[in-house]
Backbone as CSV, one residue per row, in Angstrom:
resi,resn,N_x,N_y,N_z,CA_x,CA_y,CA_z,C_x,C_y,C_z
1,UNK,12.633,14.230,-2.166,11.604,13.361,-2.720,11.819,13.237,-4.226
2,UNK,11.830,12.029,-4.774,11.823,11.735,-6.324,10.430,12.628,-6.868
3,UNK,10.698,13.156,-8.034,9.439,13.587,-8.747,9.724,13.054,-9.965
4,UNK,8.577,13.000,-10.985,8.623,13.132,-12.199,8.585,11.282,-12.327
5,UNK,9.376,11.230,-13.439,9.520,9.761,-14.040,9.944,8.483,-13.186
6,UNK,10.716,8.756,-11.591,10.948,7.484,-11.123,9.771,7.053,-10.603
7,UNK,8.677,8.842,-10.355,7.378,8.260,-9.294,7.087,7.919,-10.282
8,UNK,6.739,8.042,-11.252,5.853,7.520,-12.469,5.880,6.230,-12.357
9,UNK,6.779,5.625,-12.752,7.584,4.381,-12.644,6.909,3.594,-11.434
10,UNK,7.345,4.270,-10.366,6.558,3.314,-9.182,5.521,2.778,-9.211
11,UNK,4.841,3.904,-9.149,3.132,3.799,-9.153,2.894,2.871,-10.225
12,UNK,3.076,3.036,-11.289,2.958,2.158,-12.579,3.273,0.773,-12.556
13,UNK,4.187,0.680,-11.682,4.732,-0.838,-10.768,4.403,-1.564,-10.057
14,UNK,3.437,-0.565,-8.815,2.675,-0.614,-7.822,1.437,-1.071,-8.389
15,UNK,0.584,-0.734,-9.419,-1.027,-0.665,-9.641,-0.481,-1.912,-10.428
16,UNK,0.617,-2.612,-11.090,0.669,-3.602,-11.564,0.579,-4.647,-10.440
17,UNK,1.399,-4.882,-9.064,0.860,-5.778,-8.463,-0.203,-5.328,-7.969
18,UNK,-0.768,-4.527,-7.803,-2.381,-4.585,-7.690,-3.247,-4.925,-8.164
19,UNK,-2.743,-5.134,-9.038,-3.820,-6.031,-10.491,-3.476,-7.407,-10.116
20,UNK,-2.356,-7.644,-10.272,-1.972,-9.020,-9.932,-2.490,-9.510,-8.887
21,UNK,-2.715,-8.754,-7.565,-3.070,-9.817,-6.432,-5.099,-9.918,-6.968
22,UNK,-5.375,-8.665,-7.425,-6.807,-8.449,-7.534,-7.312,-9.536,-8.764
23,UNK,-6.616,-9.913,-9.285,-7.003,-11.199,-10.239,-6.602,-12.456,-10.128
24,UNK,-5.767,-12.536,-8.925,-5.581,-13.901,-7.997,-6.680,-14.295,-6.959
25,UNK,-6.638,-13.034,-5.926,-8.001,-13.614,-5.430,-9.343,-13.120,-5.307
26,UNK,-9.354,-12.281,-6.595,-10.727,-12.180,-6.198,-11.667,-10.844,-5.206
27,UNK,-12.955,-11.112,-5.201,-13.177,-9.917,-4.080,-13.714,-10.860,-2.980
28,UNK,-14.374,-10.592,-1.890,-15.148,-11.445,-1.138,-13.934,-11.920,0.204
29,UNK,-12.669,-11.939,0.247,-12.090,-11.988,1.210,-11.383,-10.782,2.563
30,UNK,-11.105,-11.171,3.414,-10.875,-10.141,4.552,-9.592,-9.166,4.251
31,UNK,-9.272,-8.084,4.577,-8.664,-7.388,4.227,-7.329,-7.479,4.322
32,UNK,-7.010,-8.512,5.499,-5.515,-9.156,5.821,-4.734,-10.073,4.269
33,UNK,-5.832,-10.650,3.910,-5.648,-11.565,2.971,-4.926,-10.863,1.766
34,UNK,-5.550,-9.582,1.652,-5.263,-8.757,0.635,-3.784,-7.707,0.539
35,UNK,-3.525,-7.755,1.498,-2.400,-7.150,2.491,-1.192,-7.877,2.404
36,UNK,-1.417,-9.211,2.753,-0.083,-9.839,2.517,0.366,-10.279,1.496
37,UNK,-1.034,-10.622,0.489,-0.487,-10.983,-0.744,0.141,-9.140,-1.336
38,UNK,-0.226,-9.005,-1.557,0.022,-7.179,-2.043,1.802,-7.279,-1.243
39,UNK,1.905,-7.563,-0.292,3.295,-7.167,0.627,4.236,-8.510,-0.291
40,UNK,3.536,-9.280,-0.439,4.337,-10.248,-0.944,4.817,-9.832,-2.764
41,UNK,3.567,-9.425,-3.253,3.955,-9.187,-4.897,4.810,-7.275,-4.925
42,UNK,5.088,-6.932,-4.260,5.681,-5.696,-4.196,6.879,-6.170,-3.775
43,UNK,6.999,-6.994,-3.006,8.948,-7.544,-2.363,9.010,-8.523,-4.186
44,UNK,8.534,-8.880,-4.849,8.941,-9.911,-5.736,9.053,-8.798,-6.908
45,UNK,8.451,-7.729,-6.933,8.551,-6.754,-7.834,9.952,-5.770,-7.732
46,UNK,10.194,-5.693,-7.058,11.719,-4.837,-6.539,11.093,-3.684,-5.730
47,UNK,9.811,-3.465,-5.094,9.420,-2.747,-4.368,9.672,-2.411,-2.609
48,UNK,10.044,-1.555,-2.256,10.390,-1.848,-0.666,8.637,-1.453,0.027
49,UNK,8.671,-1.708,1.199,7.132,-1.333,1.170,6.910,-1.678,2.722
50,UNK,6.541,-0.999,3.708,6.354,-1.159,5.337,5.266,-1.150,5.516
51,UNK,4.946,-2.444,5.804,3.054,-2.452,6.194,2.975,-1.814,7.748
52,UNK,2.024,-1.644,7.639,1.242,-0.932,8.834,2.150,-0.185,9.442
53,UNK,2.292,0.966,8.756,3.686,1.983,9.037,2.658,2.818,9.832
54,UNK,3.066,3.164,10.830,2.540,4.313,12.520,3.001,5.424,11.855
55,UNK,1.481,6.365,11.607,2.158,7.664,11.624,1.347,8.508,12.730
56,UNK,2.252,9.400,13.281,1.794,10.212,14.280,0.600,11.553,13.711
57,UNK,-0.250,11.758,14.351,-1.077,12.692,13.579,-1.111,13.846,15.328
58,UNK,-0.959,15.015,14.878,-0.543,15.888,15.868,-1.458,17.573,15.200
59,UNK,-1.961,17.857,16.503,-2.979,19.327,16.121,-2.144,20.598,16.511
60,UNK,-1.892,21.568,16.390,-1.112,22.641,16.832,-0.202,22.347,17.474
61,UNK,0.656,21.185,17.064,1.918,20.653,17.782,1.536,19.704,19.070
62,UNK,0.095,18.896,19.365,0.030,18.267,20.008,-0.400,17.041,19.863
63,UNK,0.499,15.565,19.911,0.247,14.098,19.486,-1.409,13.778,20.014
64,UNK,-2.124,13.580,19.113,-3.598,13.205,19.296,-3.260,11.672,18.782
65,UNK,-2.641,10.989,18.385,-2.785,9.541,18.047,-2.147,9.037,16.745
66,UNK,-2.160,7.970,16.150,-1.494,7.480,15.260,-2.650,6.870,14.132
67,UNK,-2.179,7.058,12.610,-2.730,6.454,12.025,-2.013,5.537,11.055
68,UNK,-2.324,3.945,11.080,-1.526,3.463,10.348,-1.921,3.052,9.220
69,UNK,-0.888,3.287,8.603,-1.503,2.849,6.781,-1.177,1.386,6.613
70,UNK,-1.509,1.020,5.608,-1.445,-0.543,5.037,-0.425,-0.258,4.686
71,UNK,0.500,0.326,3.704,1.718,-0.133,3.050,2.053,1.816,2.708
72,UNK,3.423,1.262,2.687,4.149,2.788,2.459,5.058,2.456,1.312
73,UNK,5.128,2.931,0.135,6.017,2.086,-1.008,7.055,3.048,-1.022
74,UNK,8.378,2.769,-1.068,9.469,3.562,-1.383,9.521,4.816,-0.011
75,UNK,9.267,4.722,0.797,9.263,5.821,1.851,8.042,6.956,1.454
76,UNK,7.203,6.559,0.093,6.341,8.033,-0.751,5.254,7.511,-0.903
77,UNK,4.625,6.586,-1.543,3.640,5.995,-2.265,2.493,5.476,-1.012
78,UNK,1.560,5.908,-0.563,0.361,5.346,0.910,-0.482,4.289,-0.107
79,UNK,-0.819,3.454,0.146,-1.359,2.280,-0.473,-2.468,1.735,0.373
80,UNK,-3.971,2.006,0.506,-4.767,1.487,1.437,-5.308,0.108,0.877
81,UNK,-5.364,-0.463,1.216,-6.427,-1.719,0.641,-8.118,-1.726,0.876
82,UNK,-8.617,-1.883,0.065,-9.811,-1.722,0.600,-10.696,-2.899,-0.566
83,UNK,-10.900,-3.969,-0.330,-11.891,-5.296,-0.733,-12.682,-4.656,-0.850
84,UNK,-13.042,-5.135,-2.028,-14.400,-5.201,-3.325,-15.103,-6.826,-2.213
85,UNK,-17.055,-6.499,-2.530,-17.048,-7.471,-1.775,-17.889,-8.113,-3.251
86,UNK,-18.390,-7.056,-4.424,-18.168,-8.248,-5.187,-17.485,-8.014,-6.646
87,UNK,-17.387,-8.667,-7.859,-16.327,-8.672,-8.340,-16.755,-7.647,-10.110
């Protein structure tokens, strides 16, 4: 796992298109909306990023179900979205 200055870097990269999509549209829309634009300004940023990445969640070694996140940045970074409904 990268530590130190490349995560720095990311994240710092990351909360920039987050700003960016969050002052394009706004609060008040559905959470998809927010998702793709975000998937879209992270591929234009040089970001790699797997939406709705399946992760297995397992109790004393036994699969109880999956939880998927909105975006996974760089294989490290969990990114939830969560709409403001107002601004």
């Amino acid at each position: 796992m990268n530590e130190g200055k490349p995560l720095e870097d990311m994240t710092y990269r990351e909360i920039g298109t987050a700003m960016k999509v969050h002052n394009a549209l706004g609060p008040g829309l559905k959470e998809a909306a927010y998702q793709k634009a975000l998937s879209l300004e992270m591929e234009r940023a040089g970001l790699s990023c797997e939406g709705e990445k399946a992760v297995p969640i397992s109790v004393d070694g036994t699969d109880i179900g999956l939880l998927y996140l909105d975006h996974l940045v760089e294989g490290q970074l969990v990114v939830e979205e969560k709409p403001s409904l107002t601004s």
